[in-house]
N, C-alpha and C positions, 0 to 999 in steps of 0.2 A: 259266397262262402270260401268258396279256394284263392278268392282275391285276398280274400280276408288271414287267411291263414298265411299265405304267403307275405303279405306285409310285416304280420307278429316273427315271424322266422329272420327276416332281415333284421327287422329293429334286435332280438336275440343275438344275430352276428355282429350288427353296432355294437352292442355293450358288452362282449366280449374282447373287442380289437380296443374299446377305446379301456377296457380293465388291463390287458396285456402290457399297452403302452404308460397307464400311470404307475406301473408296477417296478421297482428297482431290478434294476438289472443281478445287482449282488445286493440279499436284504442282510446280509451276516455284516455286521459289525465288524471296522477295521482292526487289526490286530496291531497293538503296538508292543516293544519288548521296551518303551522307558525311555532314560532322557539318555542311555550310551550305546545305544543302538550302535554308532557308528563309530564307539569307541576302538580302536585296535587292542587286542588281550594277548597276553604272555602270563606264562608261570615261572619269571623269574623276580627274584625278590634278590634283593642287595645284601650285602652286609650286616649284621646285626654290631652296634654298637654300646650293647648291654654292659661289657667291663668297663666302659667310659661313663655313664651314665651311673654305675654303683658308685663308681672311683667320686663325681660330683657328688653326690648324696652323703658320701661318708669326708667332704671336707664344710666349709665355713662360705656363707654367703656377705659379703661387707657390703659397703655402703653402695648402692646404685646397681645393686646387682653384680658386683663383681662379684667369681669365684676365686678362691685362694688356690693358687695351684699349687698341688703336692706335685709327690716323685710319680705317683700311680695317674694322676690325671695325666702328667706330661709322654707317660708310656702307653697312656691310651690313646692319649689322641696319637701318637704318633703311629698306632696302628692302626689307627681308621684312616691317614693317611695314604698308607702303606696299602690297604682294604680297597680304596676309592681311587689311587691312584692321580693323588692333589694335582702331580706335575702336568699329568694328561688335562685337568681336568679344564674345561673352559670357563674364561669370563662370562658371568651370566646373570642378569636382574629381573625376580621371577619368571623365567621360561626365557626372558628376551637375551637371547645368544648374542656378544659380540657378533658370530661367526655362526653360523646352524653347522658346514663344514665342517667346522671343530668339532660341535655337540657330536655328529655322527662320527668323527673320528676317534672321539674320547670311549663312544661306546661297544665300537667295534675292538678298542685296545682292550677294553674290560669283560670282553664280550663270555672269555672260556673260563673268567677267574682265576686265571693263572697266567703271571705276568709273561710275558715272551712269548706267548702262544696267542694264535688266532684266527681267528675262522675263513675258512674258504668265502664263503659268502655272504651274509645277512639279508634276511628277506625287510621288506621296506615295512613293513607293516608292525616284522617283530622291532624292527630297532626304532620304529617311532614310542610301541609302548614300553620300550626298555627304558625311554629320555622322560617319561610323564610316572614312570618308577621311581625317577633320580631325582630326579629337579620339580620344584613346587611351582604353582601357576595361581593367580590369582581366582578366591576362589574355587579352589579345582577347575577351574574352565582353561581347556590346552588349546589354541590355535593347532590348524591343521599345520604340519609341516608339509614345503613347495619340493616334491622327491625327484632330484635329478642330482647329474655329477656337480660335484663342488672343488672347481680346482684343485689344490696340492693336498686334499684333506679327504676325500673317498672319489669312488669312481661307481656310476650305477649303469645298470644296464637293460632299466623298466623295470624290474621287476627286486634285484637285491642289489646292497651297496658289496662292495668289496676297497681293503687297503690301495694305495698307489705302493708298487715296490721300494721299499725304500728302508736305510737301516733306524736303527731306534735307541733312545736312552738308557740306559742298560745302567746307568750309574744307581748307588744302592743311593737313597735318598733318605735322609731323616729331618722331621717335620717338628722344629722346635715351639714350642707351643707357650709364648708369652704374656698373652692377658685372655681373657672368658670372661662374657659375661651370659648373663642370663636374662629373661622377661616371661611377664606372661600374657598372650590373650588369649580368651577363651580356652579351648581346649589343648592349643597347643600352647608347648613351651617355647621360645626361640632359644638358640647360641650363638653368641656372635664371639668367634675364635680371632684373633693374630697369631700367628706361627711365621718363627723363620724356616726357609727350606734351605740344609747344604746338602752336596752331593759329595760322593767320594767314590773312583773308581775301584772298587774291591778284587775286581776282576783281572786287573794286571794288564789289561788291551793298551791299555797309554802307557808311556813314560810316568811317572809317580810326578802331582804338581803338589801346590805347596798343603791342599789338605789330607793327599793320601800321606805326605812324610809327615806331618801332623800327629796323622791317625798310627801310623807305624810307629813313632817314636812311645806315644803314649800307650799304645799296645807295651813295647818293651819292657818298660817302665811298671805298666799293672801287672805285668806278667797274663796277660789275657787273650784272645784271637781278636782278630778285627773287630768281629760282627758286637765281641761279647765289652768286646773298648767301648764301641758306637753306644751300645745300652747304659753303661758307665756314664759316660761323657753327659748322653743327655738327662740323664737320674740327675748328676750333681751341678748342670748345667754350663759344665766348661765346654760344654758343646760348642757354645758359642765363639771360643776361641779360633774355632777354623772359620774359613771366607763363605758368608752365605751367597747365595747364587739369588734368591729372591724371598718376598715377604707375601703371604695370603690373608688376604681378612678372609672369613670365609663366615658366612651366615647359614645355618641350618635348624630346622623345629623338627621334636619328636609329639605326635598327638599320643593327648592321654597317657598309659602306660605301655605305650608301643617303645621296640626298642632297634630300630628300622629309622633314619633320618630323612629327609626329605630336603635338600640343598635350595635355600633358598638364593642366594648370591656368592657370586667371588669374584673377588678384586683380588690382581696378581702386580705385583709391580719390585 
């Protein structure tokens, strides 16, 4: 009988060890947060391009999708320009940077929204989501960016990027804006812009070359200050009379009724 009993007691301790072992370790179901888990997040938001965007709607669509540009489109786009900092801004075909160097240079110049100012540091994480802010990727699906120094165009130190010392453009810059067009797929609209860029020293730092005496004479003449010539010139278009420095095609889509652009390419030449 006590053989007996003690044989039932072991088999009892078998079928305990071997329920232990078929038993998960962890039975709770894994937690996932989604497909951007690994996304990097920022609360900064760009520019809004809503006075460019009225200015299209209240002109004439022609054949192929051109837009007719008025004096009001030509004064917007030149302040989204002005907003996004074109000169800064890199060569770029859906997210694929000429240069990533650049990309992170152009964001750190844009970095406080206010031109000539900039930040001591940037953390690598905010200024990868500040580049997936600006610039469209196929899809929405962003490649990781490779975060170290990049030659003449930021300096890292593990953990943020920081400027190399060095001085900067300062020239006031007006973005002549000579054809638009438009398309549609799905939800987004595209634009595909050409803008000339000239530059003009307003600031007095140079000798005056042949567009500040340009800009000066014609100041005289309207009886007007620089800045209020410069708005002049490119309203009536004798903008173009002074020497451009370079031309941008520049492609960007606004989705749905958003008024926020997303950069899809730029060709600078």
């Amino acid at each position: 009988m006590k053989k007996r009993l003690g044989i039932i007691v072991i088999c009892f301790v078998i079928l305990a060890m071997l329920t232990a072992c078929s038993r998960p370790q962890n039975s709770e179901p894994p937690v996932s947060n989604g497909s951007n888990n690994n996304e990097p997040v920022t609360d900064y938001y760009p520019p809004s391009i809503e006075g460019l965007i009225s200015a299209i709607d209240d002109s004439d669509i022609l054949e192929e999708g051109s837009i007719a540009i008025t004096a009001d489109i030509k004064r917007e786009f030149n302040q989204m320009g002005q907003d996004y900092l074109f000169f800064f801004m890199p060569d770029v075909d859906w997210y694929n940077f000429d240069s990533t160097g650049s990309a992170l240079h152009y964001i750190l110049f844009t970095w406080t929204g206010e031109f000539g100012t900039f930040p001591e540091s940037a953390p690598k994480d905010e200024a990868e989501a500040r580049l997936r802010k600006v610039f469209a990727a196929p899809d929405n699906e962003y490649p990781k960016l490779e975060h170290k120094t990049y030659g003449k165009y930021v300096m890292f130190d593990g953990e943020s990027y920081t400027l190399w010392p060095e001085s900067y453009n300062d020239h006031t810059m007006i973005y002549d804006l000579v054809e638009l067009k438009m398309n549609w797929e799905g939800n987004y609209t595209y634009y595909t812009a050409t803008a000339d860029e000239y530059q003009f020293d307003l600031s007095g730092y140079y000798e005056p070359g042949e567009n500040e005496k340009y800009i000066f004479e014609r100041a005289n003449t309207l009886g007007l200050d620089d800045v209020s010539t410069l708005a002049k010139l490119l309203e009536t278009g004798e903008i173009s009379d002074a020497a451009k420095s370079r031309t941008y095609i520049i492609k960007f889509r606004i989705e749905d009724d958003d008024t926020i652009p997303m950069i899809v390419s730029v060709d600078s030449f």
